[in-house]
ROLOZA-139242 format. One line per 4 residues: number of its first residue (from 1); their letters; for each residue y, x, z of C-alpha. Coordinates in Angstrom, 1 decimal, padded with zeros to 4 digits, m for minus. Layout:
// ROLOZA-139242
NUM) a) Y,X,Z | ...
//
This chain:
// ROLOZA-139242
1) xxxx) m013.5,000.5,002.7 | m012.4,m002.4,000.3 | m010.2,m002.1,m002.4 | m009.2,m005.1,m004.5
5) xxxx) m006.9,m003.9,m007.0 | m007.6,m001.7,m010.3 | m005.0,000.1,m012.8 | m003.4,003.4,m012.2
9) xxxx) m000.7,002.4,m009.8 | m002.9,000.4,m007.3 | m005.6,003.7,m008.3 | m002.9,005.9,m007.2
13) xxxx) m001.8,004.1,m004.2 | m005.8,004.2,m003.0 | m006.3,007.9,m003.2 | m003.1,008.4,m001.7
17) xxxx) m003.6,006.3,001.4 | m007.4,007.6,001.7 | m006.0,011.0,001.6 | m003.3,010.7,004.4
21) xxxx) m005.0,008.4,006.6 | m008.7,008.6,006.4 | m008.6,004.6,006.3 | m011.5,002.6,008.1
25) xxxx) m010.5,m000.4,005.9 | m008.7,m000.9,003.3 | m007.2,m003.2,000.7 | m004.7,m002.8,m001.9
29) xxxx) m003.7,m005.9,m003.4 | m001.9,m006.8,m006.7 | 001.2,m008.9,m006.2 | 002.5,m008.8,m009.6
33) xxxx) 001.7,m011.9,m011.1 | 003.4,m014.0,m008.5 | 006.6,m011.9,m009.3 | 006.8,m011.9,m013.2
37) xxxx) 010.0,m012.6,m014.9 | 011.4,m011.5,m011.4 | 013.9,m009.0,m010.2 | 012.1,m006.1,m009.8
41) xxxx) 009.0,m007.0,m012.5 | 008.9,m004.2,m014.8 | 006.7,m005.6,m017.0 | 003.4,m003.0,m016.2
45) xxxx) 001.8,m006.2,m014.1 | 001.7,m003.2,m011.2 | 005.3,m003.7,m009.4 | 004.6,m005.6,m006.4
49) xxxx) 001.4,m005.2,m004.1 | 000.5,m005.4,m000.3 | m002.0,m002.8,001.4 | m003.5,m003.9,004.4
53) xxxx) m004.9,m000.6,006.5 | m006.7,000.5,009.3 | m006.4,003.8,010.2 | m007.3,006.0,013.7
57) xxxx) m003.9,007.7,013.0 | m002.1,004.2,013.7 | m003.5,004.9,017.4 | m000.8,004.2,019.9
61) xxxx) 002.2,004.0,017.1 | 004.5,001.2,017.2 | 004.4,m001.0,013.6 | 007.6,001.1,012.3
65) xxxx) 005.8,004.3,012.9 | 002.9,003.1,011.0 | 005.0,001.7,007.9 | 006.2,005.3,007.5
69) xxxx) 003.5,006.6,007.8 | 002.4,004.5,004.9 | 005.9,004.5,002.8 | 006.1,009.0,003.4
73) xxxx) 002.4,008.8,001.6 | 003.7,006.5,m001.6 | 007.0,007.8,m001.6 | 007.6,008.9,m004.9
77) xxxx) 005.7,005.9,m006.0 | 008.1,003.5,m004.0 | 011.0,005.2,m005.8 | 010.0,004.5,m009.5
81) xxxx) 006.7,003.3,m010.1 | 006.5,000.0,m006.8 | 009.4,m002.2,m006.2 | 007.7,m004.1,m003.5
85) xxxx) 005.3,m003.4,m001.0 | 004.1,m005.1,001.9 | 002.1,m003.4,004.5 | m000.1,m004.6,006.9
89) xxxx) m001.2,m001.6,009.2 | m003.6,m001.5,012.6 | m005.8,000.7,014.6 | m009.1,000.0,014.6
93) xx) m010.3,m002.9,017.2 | m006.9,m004.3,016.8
//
């Protein structure tokens, strides 16, 4: 498993994921600097990020299923702490 981002939020977002999905791979990347002084930037430099995941629970769901999946294991985060967040999600050998 790869993680690329550090600070609490992108911390946070990690443990969550790992703990819902038993991830084979995955990455959570920091967006923020491409989105400062932006709608949405609230200044912490953790506001936007991308998680790309691979997970044996994405098994035979379609690409929606999978993104809620991902968004019912952040959600609180999504709410208040993540304005944006891309998600790339697959089953292994995918």
């Amino acid at each position: 498993m790869q993680t690329t981002a550090t600070g609490p939020i992108a911390s946070e977002i990690t443990a969550r994921l790992t703990e819902a999905l038993a991830p084979t791979h995955l990455e959570v990347i920091n967006d923020s600097g491409r989105h400062a002084g932006h709608s949405g930037d609230n200044g912490t430099g953790e506001s936007h990020f991308t998680v790309v995941v691979e997970s044996r629970a994405f098994a035979g769901r379609s690409r929606v299923e999978r993104q809620r999946l991902v968004n019912q294991a952040l959600s609180d985060l999504l709410i208040d702490r993540v304005h944006a967040l891309a998600i790339r999600a697959r089953a292994p050998g995918e």
